[in-house]
Structures are given as structure tokens and as C-alpha cells.
DORO-497447 format. One record per residue (C-alpha): x, y, z. Coordinates in steps of 0.1 Angstrom, whole numbers, padded with zeros to 4 digits, always signed. Layout:
# DORO-497447
XYZ...
# end
This chain:
# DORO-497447
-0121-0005-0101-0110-0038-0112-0078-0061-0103-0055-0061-0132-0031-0090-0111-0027-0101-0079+0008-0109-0065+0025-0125-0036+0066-0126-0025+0089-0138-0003+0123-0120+0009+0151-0121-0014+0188-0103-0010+0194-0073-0024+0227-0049-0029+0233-0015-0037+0265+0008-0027+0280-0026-0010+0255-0031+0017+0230-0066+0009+0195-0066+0026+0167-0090+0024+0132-0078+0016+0102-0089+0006+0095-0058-0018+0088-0074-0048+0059-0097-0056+0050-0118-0087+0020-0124-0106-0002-0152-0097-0030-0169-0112-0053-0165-0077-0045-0154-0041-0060-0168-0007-0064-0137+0020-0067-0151+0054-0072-0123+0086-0032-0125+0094-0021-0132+0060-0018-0133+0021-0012-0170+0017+0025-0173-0007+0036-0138+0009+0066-0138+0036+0082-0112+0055+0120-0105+0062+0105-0082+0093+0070-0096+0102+0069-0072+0136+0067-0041+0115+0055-0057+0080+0020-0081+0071+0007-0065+0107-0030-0073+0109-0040-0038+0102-0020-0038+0066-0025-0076+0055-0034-0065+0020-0017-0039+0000-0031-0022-0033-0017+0000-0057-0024+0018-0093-0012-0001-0123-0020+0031-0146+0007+0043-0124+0036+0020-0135+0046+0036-0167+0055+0067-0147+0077+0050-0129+0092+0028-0155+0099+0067-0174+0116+0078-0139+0137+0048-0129+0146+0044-0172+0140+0007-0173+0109-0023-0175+0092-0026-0141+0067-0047-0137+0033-0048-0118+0043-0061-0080+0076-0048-0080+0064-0017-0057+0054-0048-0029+0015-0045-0036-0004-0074-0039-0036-0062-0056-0027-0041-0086-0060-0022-0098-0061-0006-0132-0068+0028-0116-0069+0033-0077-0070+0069-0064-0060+0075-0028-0083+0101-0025-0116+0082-0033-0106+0061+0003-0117+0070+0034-0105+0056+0063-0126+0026+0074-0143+0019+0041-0151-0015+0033-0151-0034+0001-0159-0064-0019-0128-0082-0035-0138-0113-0052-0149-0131-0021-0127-0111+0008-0141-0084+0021-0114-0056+0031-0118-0024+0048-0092+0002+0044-0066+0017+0070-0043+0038+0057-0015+0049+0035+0021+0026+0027+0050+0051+0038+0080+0045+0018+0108+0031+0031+0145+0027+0022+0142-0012+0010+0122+0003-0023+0158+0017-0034+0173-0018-0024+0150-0039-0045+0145-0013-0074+0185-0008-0074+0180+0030-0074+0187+0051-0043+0165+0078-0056+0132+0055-0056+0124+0064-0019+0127+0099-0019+0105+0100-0050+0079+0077-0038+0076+0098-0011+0074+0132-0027+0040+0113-0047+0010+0112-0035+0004+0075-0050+0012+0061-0015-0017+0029-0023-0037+0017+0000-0034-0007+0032-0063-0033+0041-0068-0055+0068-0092-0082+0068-0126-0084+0077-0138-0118+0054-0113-0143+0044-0117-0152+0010-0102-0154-0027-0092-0126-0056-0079-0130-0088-0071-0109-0122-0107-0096-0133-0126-0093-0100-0138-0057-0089-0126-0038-0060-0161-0023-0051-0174-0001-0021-0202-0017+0001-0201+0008+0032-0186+0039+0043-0184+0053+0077-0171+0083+0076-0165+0109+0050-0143+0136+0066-0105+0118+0063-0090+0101+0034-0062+0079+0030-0045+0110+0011-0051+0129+0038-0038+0112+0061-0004+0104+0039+0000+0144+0038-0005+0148+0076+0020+0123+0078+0046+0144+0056+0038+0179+0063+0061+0191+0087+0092+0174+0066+0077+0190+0035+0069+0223+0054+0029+0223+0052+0019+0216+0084-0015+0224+0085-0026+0219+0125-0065+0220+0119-0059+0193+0093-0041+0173+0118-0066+0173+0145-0094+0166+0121-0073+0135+0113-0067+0130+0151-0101+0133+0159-0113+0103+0135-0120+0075+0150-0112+0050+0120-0072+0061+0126-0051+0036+0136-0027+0041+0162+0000+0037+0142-0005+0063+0122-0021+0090+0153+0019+0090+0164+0036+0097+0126+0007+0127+0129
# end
């Protein structure tokens, strides 16, 4: 998998049906990013105590993605406007497992879990329908936290160096999460997910 850009973002003030937030949601292109344990250097957050946590410093999402959203929301939306910072040309939630780890230029990441949509996606994307669609997808992306500081940049490889379990995925997880609201509640999925020890406790409550 390969970085196609990597973005950072600071909250900005948004608007839609009268009511003005501020959210971080959207990130722009930059030539290089620094990822520190507690932080992408250049990214603020409107709400640090529930956003940039040291369990989900780095976010990364599909860019083959983008053109299906750009169809659904009938406008131009760029790469970083769905909050990640690492935009890989073809990212599969599926193909993570909780508690992998992998090389990013010279960070070294290991995976934690799904992004669950929320309402601020409508806010920054000035379309009240975004949320409920993002959700409805299984593209959730992919959260990281830290494990080596280091530096990424357009062109460097997203690459697996060590797996630790091979019975959860971040895609499962993301459907545990959504089940009972979508009406699949599968309970022996759930306690296989509950019985992982990668999962974060986080997400052990939303299950």
C-alpha cells in the first residue's frame, strides 16, 4: 500500500441549518508530516478529550475511495476532507487486524480500530446526509497509535512487519459496533471480538 498524501488540520467553523460548529474534520495536503506518540505535528483538535487520544493519533483512509464520494455528495472533494491524515491509494479494512504493526516511512504504527462517524462530517462536508452514509459503509479507515515516532510523506509504503493475531479485524469490529442499530447482531461474533485481547476499551463498551 503506498501513501498517495499526507495531511494535517486545525478546527475551523462550520454552518449548516443555522447552527456553526468548529471541527477539525478537514485536513490539507502537506509536503511531509512528523508523528510524535501524542500527536501529528500541524494537526489540532476542537475536542482533544475525545479526538487525537493516544490510541487514534494517526488516521488512514482509501483514496480509490474518494470518487464515490465525490459521485454521492455531487461535487469536488478532495483527499483529507474525510479528517485522515494518511491517504493510501487502496486501504482495505479487512486486511487489518487488530494490533498489527506497520512500517510508515520511519514511524512505526500499530493498528487499533475503526473511525465511527460522527455528525461534524455533515458540518464540514455541508451535507446532512454524509453521516448516515459513512456509516451505512464499511470504509470506516483505520486508527493508529504510535509505537516509533518518525516521518511520512507522499510515496512511502504502508507495509506489515508483525501480526499478532488473526481472528478480529478492524471490519469486524466496525460491524460489531453497528449491528444491533442495523439489526445483525451476531452474539458469537461479539464475544469473539470481546475476547481479543488487542481491543481497546473504548471500543469493548460500543460492543
Amino acid at each position: 500500500m503506498k501513501v498517495i498524501a499526507v495531511n494535517v488540520g486545525k478546527p475551523q467553523k462550520y454552518t449548516l441549518d443555522d447552527v456553526t460548529i468548529a471541527t477539525s474534520m478537514v485536513r490539507h495536503e502537506v509536503p511531509e508530516i512528523q508523528i510524535n506518540k501524542s500527536c501529528v505535528e500541524g494537526d489540532e483538535f476542537a475536542n482533544p478529550e475525545f479526538h487525537g487520544t493516544t490510541d487514534a493519533v494517526v488516521y488512514a483512509l482509501s483514496a480509490d475511495r474518494y470518487p464515490e464520494w465525490e459521485k454521492f455528495l455531487n461535487k469536488k472533494f478532495p483527499l483529507g476532507q474525510l479528517g485522515e491524515n494518511l491517504s493510501i491509494d487502496k486501504l482495505r479494512e479487512e486486511d487489518f487486524y487488530l494490533g498489527d504493526e506497520y512500517q510508515v516511512g520511519s514511524a512505526l504504527l500499530r493498528a487499533t480500530g475503526p473511525r465511527y462517524p460522527c455528525n461534524k462530517l455533515n458540518y464540514s462536508s455541508g451535507d446532512k446526509r454524509l453521516q448516515r452514509e459513512y456509516e451505512a459503509r464499511d470504509w470506516c479507515g483505520i486508527y493508529f497509535e504510535v509505537l516509533n515516532e518518525g516521518s511520512v510523506k507522499a510515496g512511502d509504503l504502508l507495509t506489515l512487519v508483525k501480526r499478532v493475531q488473526d481472528k478480529v479485524t478492524v471490519l469486524d469490529l466496525y460491524q460489531a459496533m453497528r449491528a444491533k442499530k442495523k439489526g445483525q447482531r451476531d452474539d458469537a461474533k461479539s464475544e469473539a471480538i470481546l475476547a481479543c485481547d488487542q481491543l481497546h476499551e473504548k471500543y469493548r463498551k460500543r460492543v
